[in-house]
Biopython code that builds the backbone (N, CA, C, O; Angstrom):
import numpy as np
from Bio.PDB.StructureBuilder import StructureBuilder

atoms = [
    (1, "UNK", "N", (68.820, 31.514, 217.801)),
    (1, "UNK", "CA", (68.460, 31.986, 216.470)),
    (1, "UNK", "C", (69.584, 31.627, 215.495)),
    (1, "UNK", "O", (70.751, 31.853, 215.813)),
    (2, "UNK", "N", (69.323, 31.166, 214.510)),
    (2, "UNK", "CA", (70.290, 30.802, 213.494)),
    (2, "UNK", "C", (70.775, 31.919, 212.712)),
    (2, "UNK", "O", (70.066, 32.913, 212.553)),
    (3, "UNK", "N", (72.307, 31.798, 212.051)),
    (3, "UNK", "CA", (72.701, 32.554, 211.316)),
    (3, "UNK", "C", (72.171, 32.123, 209.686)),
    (3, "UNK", "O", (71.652, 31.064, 209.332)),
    (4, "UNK", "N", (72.469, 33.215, 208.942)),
    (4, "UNK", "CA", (71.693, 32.554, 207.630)),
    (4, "UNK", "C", (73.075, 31.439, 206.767)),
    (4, "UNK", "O", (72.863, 30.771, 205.755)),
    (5, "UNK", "N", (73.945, 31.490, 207.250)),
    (5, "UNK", "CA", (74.774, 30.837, 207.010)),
    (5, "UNK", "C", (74.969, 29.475, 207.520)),
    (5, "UNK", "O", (75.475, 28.570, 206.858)),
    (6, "UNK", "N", (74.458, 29.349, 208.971)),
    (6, "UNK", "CA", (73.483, 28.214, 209.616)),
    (6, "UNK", "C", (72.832, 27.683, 209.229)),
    (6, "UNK", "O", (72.971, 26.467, 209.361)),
    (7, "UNK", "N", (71.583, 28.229, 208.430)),
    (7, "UNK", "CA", (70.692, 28.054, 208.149)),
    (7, "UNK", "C", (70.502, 27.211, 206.735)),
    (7, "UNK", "O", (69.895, 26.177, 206.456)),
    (8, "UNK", "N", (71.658, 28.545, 205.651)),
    (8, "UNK", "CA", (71.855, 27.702, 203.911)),
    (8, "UNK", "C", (73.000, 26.160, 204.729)),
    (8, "UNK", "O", (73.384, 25.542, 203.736)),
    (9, "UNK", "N", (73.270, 25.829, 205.324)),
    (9, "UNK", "CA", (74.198, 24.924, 205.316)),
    (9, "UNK", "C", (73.429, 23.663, 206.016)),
    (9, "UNK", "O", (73.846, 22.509, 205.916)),
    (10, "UNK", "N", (72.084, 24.085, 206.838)),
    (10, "UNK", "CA", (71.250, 22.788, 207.071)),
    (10, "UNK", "C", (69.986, 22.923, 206.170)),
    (10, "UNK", "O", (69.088, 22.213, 206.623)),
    (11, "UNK", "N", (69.708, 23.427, 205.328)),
    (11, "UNK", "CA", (68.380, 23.715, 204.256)),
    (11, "UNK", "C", (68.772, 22.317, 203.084)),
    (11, "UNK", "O", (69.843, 21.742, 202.890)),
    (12, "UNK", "N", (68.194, 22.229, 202.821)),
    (12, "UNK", "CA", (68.156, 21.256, 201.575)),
    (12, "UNK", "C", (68.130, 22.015, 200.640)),
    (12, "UNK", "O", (68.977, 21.723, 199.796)),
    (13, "UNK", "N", (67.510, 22.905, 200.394)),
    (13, "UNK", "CA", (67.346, 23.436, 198.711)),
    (13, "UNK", "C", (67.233, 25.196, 199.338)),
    (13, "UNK", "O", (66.479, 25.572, 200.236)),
    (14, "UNK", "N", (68.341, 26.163, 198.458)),
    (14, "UNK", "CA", (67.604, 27.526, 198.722)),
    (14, "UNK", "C", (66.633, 27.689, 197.964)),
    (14, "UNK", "O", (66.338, 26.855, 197.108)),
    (15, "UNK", "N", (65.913, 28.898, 198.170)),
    (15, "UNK", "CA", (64.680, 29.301, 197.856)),
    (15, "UNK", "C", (64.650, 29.203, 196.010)),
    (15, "UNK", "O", (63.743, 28.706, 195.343)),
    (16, "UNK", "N", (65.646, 29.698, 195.605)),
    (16, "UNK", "CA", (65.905, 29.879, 194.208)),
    (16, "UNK", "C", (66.076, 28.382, 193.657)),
    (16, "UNK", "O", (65.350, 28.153, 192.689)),
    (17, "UNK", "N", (66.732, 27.517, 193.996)),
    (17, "UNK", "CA", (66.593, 26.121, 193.540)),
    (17, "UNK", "C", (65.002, 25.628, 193.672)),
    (17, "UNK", "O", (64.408, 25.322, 192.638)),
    (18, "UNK", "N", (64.282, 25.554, 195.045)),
    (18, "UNK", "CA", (62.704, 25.400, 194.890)),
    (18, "UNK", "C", (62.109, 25.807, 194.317)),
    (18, "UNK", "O", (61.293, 25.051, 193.790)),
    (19, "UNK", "N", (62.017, 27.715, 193.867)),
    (19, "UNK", "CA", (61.352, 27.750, 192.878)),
    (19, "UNK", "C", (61.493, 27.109, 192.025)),
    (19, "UNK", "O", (60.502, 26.528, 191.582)),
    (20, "UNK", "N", (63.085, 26.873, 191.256)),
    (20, "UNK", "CA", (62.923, 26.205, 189.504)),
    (20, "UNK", "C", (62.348, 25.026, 189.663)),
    (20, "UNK", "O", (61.890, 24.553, 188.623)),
    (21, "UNK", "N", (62.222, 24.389, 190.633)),
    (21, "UNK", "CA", (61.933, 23.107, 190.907)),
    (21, "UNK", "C", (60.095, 22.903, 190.729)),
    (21, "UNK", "O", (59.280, 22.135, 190.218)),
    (22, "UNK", "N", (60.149, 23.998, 191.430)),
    (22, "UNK", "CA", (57.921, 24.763, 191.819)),
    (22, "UNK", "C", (57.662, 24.644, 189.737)),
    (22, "UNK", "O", (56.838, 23.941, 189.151)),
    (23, "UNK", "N", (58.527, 25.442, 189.219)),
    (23, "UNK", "CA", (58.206, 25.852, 188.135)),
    (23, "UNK", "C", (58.503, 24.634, 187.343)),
    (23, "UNK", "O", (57.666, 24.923, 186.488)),
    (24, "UNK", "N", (58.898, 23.728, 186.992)),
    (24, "UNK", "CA", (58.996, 22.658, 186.599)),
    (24, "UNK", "C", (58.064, 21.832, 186.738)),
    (24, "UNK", "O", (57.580, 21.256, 185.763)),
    (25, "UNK", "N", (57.558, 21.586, 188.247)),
    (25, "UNK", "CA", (56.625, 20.768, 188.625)),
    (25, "UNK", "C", (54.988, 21.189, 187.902)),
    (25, "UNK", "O", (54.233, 20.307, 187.491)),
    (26, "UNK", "N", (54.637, 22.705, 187.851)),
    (26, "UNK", "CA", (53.986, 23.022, 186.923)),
    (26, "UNK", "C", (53.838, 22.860, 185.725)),
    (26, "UNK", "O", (52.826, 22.245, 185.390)),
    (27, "UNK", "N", (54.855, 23.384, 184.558)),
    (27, "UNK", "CA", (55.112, 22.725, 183.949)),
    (27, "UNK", "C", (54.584, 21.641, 183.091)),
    (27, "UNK", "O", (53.936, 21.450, 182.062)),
    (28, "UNK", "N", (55.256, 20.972, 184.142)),
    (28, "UNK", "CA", (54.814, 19.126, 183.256)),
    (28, "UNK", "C", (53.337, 18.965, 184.145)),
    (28, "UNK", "O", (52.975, 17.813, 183.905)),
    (29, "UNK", "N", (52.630, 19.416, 184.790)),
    (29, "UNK", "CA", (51.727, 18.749, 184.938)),
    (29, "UNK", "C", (50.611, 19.390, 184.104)),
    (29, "UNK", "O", (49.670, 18.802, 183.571)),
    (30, "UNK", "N", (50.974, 21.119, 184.082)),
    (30, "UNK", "CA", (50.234, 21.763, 182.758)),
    (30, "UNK", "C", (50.567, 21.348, 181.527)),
    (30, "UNK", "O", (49.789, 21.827, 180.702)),
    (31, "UNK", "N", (51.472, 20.593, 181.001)),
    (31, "UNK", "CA", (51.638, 19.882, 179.406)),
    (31, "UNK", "C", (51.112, 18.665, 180.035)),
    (31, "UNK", "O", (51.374, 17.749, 179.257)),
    (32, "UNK", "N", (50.272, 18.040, 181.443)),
    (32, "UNK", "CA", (50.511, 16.242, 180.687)),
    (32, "UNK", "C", (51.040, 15.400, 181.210)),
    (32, "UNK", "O", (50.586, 14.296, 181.508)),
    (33, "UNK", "N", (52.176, 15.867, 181.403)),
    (33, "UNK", "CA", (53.248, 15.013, 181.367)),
    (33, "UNK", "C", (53.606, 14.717, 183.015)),
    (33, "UNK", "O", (53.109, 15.223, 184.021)),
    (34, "UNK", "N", (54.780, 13.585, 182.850)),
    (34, "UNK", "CA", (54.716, 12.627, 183.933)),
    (34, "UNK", "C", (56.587, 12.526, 183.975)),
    (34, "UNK", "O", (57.301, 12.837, 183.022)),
    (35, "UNK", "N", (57.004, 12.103, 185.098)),
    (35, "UNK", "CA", (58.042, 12.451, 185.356)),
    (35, "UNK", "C", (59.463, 11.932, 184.612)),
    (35, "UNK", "O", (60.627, 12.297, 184.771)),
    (36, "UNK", "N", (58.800, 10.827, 183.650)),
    (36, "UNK", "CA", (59.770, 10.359, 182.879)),
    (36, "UNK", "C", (59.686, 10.921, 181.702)),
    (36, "UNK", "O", (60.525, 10.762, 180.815)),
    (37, "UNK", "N", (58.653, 11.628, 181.609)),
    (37, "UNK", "CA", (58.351, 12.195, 180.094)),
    (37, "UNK", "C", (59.939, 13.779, 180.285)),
    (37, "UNK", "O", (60.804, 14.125, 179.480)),
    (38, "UNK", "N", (59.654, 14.214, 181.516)),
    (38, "UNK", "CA", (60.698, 14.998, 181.646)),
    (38, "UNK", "C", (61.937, 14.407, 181.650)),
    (38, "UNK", "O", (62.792, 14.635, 180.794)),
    (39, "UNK", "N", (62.090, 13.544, 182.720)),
    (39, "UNK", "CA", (63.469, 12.596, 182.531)),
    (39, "UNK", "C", (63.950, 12.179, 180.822)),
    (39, "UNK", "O", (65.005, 11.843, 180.285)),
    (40, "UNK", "N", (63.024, 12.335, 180.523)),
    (40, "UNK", "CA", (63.512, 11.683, 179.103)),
    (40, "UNK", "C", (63.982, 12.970, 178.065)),
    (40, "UNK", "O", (64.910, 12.666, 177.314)),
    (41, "UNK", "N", (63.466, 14.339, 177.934)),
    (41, "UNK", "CA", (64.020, 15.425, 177.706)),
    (41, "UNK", "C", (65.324, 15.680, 178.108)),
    (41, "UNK", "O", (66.135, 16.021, 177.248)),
    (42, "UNK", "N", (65.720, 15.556, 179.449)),
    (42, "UNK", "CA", (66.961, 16.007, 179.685)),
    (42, "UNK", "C", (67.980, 14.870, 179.753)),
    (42, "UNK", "O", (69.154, 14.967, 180.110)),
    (43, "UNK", "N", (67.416, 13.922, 179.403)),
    (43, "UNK", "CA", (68.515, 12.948, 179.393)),
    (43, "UNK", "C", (68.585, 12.203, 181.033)),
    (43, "UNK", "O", (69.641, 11.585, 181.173)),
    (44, "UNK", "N", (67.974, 12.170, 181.857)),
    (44, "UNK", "CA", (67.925, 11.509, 183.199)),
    (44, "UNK", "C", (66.936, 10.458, 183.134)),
    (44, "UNK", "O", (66.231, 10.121, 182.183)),
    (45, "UNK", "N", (67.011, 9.954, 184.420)),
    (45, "UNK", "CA", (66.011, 8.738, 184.880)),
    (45, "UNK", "C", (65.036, 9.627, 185.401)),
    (45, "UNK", "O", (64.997, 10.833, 185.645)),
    (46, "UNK", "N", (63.948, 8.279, 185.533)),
    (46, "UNK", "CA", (62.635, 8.938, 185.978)),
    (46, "UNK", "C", (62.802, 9.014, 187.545)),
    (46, "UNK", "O", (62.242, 9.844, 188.262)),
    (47, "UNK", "N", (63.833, 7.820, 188.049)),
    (47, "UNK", "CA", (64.128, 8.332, 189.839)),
    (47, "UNK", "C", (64.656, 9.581, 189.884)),
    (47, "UNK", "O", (64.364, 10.142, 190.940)),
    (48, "UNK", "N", (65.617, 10.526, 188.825)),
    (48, "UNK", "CA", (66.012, 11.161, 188.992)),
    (48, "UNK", "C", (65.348, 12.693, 189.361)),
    (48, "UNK", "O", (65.602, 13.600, 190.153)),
    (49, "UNK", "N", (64.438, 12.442, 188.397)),
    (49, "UNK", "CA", (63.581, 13.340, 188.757)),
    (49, "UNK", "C", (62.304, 13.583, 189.727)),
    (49, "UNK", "O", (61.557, 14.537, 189.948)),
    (50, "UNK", "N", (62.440, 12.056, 190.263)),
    (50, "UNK", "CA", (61.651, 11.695, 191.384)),
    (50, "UNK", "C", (62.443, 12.371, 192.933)),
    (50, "UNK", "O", (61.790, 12.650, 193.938)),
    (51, "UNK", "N", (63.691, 12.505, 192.835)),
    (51, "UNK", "CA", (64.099, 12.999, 193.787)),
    (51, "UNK", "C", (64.491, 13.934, 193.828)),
    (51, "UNK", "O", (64.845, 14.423, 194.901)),
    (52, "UNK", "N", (64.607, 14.672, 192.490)),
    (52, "UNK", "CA", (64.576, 16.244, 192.436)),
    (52, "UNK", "C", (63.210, 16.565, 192.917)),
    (52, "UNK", "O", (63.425, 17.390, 193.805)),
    (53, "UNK", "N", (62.044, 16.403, 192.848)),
    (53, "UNK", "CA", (60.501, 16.684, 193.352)),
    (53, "UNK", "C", (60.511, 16.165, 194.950)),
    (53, "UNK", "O", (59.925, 16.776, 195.844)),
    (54, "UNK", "N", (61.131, 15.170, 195.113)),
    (54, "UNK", "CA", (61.098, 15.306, 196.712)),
    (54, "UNK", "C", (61.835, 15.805, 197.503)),
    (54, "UNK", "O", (63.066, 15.804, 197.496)),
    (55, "UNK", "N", (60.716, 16.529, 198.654)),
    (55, "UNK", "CA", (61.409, 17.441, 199.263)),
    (55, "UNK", "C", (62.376, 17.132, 200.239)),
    (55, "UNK", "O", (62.932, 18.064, 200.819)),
    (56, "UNK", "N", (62.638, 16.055, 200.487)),
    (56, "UNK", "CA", (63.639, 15.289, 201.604)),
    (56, "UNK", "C", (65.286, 15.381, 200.791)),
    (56, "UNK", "O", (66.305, 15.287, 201.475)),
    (57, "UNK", "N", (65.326, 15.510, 199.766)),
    (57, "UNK", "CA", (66.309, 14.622, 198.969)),
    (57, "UNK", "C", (67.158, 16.135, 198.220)),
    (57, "UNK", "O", (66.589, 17.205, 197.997)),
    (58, "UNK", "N", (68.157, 15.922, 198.032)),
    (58, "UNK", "CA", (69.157, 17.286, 197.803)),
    (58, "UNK", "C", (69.007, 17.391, 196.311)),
    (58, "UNK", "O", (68.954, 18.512, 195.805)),
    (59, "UNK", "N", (68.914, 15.980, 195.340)),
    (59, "UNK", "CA", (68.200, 16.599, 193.968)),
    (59, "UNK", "C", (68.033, 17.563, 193.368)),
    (59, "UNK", "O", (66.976, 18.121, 193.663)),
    (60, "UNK", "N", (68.916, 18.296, 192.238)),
    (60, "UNK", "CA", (68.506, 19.691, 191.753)),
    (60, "UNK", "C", (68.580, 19.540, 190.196)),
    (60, "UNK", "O", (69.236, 18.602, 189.743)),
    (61, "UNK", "N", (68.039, 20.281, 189.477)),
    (61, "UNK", "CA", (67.896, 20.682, 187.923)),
    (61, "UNK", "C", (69.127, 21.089, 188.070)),
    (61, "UNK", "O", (69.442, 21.536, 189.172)),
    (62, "UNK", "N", (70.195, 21.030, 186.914)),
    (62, "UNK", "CA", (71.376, 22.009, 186.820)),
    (62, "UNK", "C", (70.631, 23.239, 185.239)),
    (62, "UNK", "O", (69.597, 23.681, 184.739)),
    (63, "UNK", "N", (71.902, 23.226, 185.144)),
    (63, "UNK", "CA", (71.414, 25.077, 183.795)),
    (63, "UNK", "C", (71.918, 23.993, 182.667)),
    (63, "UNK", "O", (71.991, 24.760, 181.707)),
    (64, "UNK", "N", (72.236, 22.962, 182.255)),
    (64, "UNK", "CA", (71.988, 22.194, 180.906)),
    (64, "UNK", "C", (70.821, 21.777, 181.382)),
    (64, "UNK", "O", (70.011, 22.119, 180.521)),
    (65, "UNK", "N", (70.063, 21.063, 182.526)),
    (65, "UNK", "CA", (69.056, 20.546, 182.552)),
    (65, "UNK", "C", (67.681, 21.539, 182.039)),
    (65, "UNK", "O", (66.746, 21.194, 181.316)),
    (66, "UNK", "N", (67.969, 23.090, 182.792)),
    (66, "UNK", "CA", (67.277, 23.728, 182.158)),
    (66, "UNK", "C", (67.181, 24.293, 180.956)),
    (66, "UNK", "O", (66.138, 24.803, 180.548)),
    (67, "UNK", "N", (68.474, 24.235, 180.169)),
    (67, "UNK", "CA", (68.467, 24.914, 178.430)),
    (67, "UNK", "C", (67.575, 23.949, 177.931)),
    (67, "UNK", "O", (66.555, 24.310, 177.344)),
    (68, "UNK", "N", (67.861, 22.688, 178.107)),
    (68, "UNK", "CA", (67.215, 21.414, 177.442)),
    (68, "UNK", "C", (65.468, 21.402, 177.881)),
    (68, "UNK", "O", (64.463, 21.138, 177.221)),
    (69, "UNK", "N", (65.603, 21.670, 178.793)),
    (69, "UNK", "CA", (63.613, 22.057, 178.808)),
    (69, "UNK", "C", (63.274, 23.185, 178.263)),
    (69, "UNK", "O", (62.399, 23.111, 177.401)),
    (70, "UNK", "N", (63.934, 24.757, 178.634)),
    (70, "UNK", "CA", (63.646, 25.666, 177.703)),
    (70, "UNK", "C", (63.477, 24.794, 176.118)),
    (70, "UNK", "O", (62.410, 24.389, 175.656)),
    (71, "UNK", "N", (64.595, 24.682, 175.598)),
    (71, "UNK", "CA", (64.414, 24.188, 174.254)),
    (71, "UNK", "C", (63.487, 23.592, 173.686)),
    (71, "UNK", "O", (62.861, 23.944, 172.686)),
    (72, "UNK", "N", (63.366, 22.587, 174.370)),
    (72, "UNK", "CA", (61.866, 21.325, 174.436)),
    (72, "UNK", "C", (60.670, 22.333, 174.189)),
    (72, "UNK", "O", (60.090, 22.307, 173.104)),
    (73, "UNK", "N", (60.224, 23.386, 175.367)),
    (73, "UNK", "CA", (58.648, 23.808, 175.483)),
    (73, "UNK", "C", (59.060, 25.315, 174.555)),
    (73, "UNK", "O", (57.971, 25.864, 174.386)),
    (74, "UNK", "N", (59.916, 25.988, 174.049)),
    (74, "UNK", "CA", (59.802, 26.582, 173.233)),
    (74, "UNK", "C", (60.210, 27.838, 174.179)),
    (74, "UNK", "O", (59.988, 28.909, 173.614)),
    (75, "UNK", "N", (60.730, 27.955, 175.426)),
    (75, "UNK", "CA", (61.073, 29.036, 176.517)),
    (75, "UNK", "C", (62.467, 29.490, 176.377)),
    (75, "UNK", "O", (63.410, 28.775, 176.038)),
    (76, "UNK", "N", (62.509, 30.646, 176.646)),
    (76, "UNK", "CA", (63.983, 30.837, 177.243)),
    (76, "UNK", "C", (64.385, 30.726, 178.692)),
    (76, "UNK", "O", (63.864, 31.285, 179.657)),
    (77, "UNK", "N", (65.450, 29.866, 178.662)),
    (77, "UNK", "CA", (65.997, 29.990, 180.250)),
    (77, "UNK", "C", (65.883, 30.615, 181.232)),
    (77, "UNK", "O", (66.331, 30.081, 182.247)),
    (78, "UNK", "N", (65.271, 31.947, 181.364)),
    (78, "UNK", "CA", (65.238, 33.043, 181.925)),
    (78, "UNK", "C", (63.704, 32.846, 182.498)),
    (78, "UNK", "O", (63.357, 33.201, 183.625)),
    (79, "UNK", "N", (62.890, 32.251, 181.576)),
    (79, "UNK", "CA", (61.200, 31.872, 182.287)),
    (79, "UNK", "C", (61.667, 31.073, 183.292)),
    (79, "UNK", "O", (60.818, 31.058, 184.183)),
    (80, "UNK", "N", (62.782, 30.284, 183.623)),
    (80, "UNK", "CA", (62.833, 29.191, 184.156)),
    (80, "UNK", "C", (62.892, 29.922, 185.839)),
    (80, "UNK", "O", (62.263, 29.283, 186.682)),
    (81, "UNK", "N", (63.692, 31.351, 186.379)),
    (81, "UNK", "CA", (63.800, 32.160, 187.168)),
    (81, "UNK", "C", (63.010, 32.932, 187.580)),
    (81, "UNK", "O", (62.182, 33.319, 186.755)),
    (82, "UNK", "N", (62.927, 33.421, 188.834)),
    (82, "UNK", "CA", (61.867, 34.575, 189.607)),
    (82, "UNK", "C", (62.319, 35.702, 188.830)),
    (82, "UNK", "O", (63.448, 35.680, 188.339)),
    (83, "UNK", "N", (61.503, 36.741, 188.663)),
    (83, "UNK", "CA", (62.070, 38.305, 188.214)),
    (83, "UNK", "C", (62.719, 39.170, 189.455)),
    (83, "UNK", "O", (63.227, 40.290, 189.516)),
    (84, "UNK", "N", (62.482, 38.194, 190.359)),
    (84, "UNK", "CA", (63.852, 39.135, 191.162)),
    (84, "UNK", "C", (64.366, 38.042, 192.705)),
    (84, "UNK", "O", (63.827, 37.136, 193.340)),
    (85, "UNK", "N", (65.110, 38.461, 192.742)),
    (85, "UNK", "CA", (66.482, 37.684, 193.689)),
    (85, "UNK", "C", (65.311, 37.078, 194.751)),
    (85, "UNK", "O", (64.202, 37.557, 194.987)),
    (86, "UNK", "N", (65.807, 36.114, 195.192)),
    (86, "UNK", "CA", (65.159, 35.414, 196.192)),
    (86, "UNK", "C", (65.999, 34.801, 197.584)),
    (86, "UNK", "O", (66.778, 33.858, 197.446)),
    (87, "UNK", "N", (65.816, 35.284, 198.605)),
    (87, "UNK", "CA", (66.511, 35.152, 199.543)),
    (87, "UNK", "C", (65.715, 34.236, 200.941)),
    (87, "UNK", "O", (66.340, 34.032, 201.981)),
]
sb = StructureBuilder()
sb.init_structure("model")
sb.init_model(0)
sb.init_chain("A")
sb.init_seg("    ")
for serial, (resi, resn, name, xyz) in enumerate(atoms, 1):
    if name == "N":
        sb.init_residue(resn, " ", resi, " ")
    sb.init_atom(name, np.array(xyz, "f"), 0.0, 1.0, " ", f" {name:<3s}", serial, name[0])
structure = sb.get_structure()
C-alpha cells in the first residue's frame, strides 16, 4: 500500500491541479473555443496547452495563467478553485 507521500511523488497532477485543468477544459469548449484561442490569452503556445490537457504530461496552468483567463471571461480567480480542499 502506498504512502500518500508515495503516491503525490509518482502522480502527475494532484487532484487540485486536475480540477483547474477539468475547469478550463470546460470552459473553452463552453465559449467555442479551441486550444490556441486559450494559448493565445495567456500568452502560451497552442502545444502548450496541448500538454497541459494531456493526461500523460506534467503541464500545469500557473496563478498568472489563471488571473489572465479570469480577466479574459470576466471571473474571479477564485471560480477557477473547488469550494473546498481537495485531497
Amino acid at each position: 500500500m502506498y504512502s500518500l507521500v508515495a503516491y503525490m511523488e509518482n502522480a502527475l497532477l494532484t487532484p487540485i491541479e486536475q480540477y483547474i485543468i477539468d475547469f478550463i477544459i470546460k470552459l473553452r469548449i463552453d465559449k467555442n473555443l479551441n486550444q490556441a484561442d486559450i494559448g493565445f490569452v495567456i500568452g502560451v503556445t497552442q502545444s502548450f496547452i496541448a500538454n497541459v490537457e494531456n493526461p500523460k504530461k506534467r503541464a500545469k496552468y500557473n496563478i498568472n495563467h489563471i488571473n489572465k483567463l479570469a480577466d479574459h471571461f470576466g471571473l474571479s480567480p477564485r471560480d477557477f478553485l473547488p469550494p473546498k480542499p481537495l485531497f
